[in-house]
C-alpha atoms as one frame of an Amber mdcrd trajectory, in Angstrom:
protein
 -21.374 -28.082   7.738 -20.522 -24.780   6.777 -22.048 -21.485   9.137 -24.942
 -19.470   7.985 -23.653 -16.787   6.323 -25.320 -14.641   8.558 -22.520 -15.782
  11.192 -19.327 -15.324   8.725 -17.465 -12.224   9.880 -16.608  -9.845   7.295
 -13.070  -9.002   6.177 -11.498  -5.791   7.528 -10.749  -4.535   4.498 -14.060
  -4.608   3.034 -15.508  -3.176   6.377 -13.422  -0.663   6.388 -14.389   0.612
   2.871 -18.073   0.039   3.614 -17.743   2.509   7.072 -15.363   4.720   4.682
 -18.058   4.945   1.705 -21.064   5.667   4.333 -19.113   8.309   6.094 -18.286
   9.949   2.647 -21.379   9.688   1.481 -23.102  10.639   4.077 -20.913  14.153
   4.271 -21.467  14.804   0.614 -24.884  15.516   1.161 -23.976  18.684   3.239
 -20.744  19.709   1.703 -18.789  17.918  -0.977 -16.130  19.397  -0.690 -15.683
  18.703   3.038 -16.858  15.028   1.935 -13.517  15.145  -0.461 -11.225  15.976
   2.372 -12.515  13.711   5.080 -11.905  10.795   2.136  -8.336  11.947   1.584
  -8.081  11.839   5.217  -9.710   8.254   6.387  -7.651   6.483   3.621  -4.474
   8.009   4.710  -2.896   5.611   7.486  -0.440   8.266   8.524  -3.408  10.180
   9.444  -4.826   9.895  13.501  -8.952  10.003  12.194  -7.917   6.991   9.372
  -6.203   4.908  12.737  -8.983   5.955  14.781 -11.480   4.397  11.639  -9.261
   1.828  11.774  -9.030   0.981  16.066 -13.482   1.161  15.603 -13.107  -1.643
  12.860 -11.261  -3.920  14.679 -13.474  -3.383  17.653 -16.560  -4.257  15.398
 -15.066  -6.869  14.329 -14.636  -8.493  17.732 -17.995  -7.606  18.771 -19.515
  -9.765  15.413 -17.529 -12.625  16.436 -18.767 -12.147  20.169 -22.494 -12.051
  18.768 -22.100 -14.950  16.480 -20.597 -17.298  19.233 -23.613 -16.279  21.331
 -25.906 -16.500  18.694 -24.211 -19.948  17.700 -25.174 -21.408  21.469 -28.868
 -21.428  20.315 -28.495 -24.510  17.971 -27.219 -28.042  18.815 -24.342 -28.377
  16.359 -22.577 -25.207  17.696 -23.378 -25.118  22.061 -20.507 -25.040  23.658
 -21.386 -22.980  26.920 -22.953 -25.080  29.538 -25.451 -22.674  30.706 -26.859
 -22.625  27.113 -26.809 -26.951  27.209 -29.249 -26.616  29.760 -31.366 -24.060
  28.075 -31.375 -25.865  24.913 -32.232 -29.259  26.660 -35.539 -27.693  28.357
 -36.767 -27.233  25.035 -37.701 -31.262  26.040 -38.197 -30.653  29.585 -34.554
 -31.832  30.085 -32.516 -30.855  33.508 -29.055 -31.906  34.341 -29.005 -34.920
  36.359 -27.315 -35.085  39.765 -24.146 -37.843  39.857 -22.733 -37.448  43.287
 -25.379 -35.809  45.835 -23.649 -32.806  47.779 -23.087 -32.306  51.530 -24.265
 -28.936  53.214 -22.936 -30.496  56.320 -19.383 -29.788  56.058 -17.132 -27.644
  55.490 -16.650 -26.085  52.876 -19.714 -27.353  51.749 -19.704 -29.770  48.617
 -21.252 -29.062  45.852 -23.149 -31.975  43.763 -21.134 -32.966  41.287 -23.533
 -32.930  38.188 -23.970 -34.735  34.822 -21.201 -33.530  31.997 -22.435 -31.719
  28.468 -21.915 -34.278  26.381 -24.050 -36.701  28.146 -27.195 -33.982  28.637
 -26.905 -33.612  24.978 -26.781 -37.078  24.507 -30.389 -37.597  26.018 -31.475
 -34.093  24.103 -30.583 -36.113  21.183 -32.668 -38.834  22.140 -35.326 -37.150
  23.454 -36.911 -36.909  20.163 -37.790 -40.941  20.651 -39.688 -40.241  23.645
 -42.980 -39.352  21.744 -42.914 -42.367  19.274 -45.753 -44.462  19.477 -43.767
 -47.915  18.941 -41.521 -49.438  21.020 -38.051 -47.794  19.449 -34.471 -48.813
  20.993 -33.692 -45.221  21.116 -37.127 -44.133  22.764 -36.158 -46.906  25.634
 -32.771 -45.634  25.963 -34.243 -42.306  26.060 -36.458 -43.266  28.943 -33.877
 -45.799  30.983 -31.229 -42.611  30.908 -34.115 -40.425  32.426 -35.526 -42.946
  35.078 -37.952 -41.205  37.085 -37.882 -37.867  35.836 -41.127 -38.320  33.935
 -43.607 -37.710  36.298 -46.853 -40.075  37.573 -50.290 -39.212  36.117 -53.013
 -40.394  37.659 -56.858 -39.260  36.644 -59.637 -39.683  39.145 -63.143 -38.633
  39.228 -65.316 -37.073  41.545 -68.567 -36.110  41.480 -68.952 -33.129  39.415
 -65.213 -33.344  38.510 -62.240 -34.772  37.228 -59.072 -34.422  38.989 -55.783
 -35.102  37.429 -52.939 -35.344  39.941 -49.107 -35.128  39.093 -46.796 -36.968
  41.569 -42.674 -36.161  41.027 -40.198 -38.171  42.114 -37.004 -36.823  44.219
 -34.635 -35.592  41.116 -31.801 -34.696  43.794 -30.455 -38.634  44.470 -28.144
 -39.383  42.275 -28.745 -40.899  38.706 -27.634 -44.619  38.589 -28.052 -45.419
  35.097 -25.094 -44.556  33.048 -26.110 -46.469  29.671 -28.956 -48.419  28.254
 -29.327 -50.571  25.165 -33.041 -52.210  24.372 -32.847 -55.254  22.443 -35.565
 -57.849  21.521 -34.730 -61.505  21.700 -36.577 -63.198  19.906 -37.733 -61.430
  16.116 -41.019 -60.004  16.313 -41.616 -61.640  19.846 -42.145 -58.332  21.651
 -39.534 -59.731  24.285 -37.562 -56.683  24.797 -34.501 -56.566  27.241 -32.671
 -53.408  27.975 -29.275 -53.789  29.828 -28.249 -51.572  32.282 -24.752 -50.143
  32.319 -24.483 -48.827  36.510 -22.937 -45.663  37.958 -23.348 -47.440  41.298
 -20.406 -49.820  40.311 -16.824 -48.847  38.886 -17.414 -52.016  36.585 -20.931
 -50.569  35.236 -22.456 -53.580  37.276 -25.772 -53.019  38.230 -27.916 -54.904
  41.053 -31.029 -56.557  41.086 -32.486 -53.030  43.126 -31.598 -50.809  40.084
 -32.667 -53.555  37.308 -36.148 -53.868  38.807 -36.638 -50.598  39.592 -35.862
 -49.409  35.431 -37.958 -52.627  34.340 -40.853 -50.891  36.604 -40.465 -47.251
  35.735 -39.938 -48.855  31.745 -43.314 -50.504  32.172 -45.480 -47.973  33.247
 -48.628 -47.540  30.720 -47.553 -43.741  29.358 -44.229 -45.247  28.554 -44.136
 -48.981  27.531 -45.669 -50.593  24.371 -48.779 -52.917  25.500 -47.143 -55.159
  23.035 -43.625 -55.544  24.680 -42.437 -57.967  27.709 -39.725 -55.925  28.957
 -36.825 -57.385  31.268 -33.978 -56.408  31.810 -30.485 -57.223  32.473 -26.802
 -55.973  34.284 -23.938 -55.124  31.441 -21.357 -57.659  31.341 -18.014 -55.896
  31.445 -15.407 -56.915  29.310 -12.277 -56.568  30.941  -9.118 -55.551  29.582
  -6.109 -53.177  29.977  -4.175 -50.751  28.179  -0.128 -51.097  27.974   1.738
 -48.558  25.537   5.135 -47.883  25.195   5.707 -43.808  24.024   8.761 -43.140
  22.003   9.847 -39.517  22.424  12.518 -37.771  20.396  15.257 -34.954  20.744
  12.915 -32.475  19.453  11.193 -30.111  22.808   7.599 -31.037  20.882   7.842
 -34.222  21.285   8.083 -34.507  25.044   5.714 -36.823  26.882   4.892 -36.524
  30.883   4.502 -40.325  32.157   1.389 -38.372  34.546  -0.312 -36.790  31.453
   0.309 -39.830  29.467  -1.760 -41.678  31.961  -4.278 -39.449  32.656  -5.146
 -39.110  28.654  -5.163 -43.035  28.787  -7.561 -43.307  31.668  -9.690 -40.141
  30.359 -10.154 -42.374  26.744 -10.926 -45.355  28.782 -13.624 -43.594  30.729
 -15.172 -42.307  27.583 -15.231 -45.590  25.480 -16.953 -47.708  29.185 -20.063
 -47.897  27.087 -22.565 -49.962  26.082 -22.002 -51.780  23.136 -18.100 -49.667
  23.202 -15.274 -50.426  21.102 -11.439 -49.856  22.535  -9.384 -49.301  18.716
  -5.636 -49.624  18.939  -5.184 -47.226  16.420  -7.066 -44.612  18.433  -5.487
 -45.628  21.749  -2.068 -44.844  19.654  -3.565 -41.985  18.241  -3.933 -40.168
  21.709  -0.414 -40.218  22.385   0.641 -38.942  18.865  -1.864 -36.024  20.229
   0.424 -35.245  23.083   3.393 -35.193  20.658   4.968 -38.404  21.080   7.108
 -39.440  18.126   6.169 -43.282  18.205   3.732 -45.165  20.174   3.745 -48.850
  20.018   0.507 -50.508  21.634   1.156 -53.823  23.595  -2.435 -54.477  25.177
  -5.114 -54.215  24.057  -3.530 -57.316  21.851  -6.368 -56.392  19.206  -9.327
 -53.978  19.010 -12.390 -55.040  21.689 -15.717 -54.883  20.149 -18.413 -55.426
  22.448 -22.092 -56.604  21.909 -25.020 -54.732  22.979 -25.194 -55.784  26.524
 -21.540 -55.324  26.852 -19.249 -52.725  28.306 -15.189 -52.355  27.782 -13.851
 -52.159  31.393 -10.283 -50.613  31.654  -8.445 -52.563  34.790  -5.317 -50.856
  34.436  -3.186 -48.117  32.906   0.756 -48.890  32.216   2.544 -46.570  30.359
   6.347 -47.113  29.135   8.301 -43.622  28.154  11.579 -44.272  26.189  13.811
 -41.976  24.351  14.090 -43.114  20.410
C-alpha cells in the first residue's frame, strides 16, 4: 500500500520554485522592478538570501516529514509509537495488559512489565469479532486474550426503578492467557473447545485453575452463543530445538557474534511459541543471513514443525556452531 498523497513529501526542487514564484509574485504587486531583482537574487546560489531560501526549505521539509509520521500514528497500518498503540486501541475500549505485576516495595521500585505492541494490536485487530452475534473463532479468541476485562452487568429492579450495576474485575494481576484458538469438534455440534496457550508456564502449559476460569468468563450470557458447549483445553507443546551451524567469511560484513547469534535464535523462537505456530527452516536460516553470515546450514529442526490448532512449537534449546568458510 502506497501513502496518501497527502503524506508524500514534496521534492526540494519543486518547493523551492513554488516559495521562489510566491515571493516574486507576491513583490510584483508593489514594485516589479524590485520583484525582478529579488528573482535574480533567490536563484543565485552564490547569493546569502538564495542559501537562506534554501536553509528554510530544507527545514520545511523536515517539519512535513515530522507531521506526516505523526499524522501516520493515527491509522493501524502505519503506528509505530507506543503511546499512539494505546490510543488507537481505546477506540475498542482496549488497555495494555499487565504481564509481570510490579513491586513498590523495593528498591528501586519495579515497574510492571507490560504487554508488547504487537500483541495489543493483535487483540485491536480482533476486537472487531467481539460484537458478532455468532459464535466466530476470532470473536472467542478475541474474548479468551481479554479474560476479565469485560466487565459484569447485572440489571435489578426496584420499586419505582431499575438499577443497572457494573462490577470490574482487578486489571492489575497479570494476564495469563498468551494464545487462544476456538475450535468445534464435532461439525455443526455447537461443541466448541478453545485451547489455552499459558503465560503461567515457560511451556505455554496451562492448569486446570486458568482453563476453568476462561471456560467461565467464555460462558457468561453477554459473551457466549446459547447454542455452543464450550470446554476447553491446555496447548500441547511440541517440543523441539534449534541447531545451526553459521559460516562466516573474510569479508568484515560477514561477521557473526556466537551471543547475538543466539539471542536472534531465541528472540524467533519466542515469537513463533504460538498456537497453531510453524518453525520454517528456511526462515530459521534466513535470520542468520540477516546478521550477515555467509552460509548457514540448519541441523535441527530436521524439517519444518507445523502444529495443529491446539498446538504450540516449544524451543528447548539454542546451539549455535560459528565456523570460518
Amino acid at each position: 500500500m502506497s501513502l496518501p498523497k497527502a503524506f508524500v513529501v514534496p521534492e526540494f526542487e519543486s518547493l523551492l520554485n513554488e516559495y521562489i514564484q510566491f515571493a516574486v509574485s507576491y513583490c510584483a504587486k508593489g514594485d516589479a522592478d524590485k520583484a525582478k531583482v529579488l528573482n535574480e537574487a533567490m536563484t543565485n546560489d552564490s547569493e546569502l538570501l538564495a542559501q537562506m531560501v534554501q536553509a528554510f526549505i530544507i527545514k520545511r521539509i523536515a517539519e512535513i516529514r515530522e507531521q506526516n509520521h505523526q499524522s501516520l500514528q493515527m491509522f493501524r497500518k502505519f503506528v509505530t509509537e507506543s503511546d499512539m498503540v494505546d490510543l488507537l486501541a481505546l477506540q475498542y475500549g482496549l488497555k495494555r495488559q499487565v504481564l509481570e505485576a510490579g513491586n513498590d516495595l523495593v528498591f528501586p521500585p519495579k515497574p510492571p512489565v507490560m504487554e508488547s505492541d504487537q500483541s495489543l494490536l493483535q487483540r485491536f485487530d480482533l476486537a472487531p469479532y467481539q460484537f458478532h452475534t455468532t459464535g466466530t473463532r476470532m470473536g472467542y479468541k478475541f474474548h479468551a486474550l481479554t479474560l476479565d476485562e469485560r466487565p459484569l452487568i447485572k440489571i435489578e429492579s426496584e420499586d419505582n426503578a431499575v438499577v443497572m450495576r457494573y462490577e470490574f474485575q482487578d486489571l492489575t494481576r497479570p494476564m495469563p492467557v498468551k494464545d487462544a484458538m476456538p475450535q468445534m469438534l464435532e461439525p455443526n455440534s455447537g461443541k466448541v473447545c478453545v485451547a489455552v496457550l499459558s503465560r503461567e508456564n515457560p511451556r505455554g502449559i496451562a492448569d486446570e485453575a486458568l482453563l476453568t476460569r476462561v471456560r467461565h468468563y467464555l460462558q457468561r450470557d453477554d459473551i457466549g452463543q446459547e447454542s455452543d458447549e464450550i470446554t476447553t483445553k491446555s496447548a500441547i507443546a511440541k517440543d523441539y530445538r534449534i541447531e545451526v551451524t553459521v559460516y562466516t567469511g573474510s569479508d568484515p560484513g560477514s561477521h557473526v557474534e556466537q551471543s547475538k547469534a543466539e539471542q536472534v535464535a531465541w528472540d524467533l523462537a519466542h515469537k513463533r511459541h504460538q498456537l497453531k505456530g510453524i518453525i520454517d527452516r528456511e526462515e530459521v536460516a534466513h535470520i542468520f543471513y540477516q546478521l550477515g553470515a555467509k552460509r548457514a546450514k540448519v541441523h535441527e529442526p530436521a524439517q519444518d514443525i507445523i502444529c495443529q490448532w491446539d498446538e504450540a512449537p516449544y524451543c528447548t534449546e539454542v546451539i549455535i556452531h560459528v565456523r570460518g568458510d
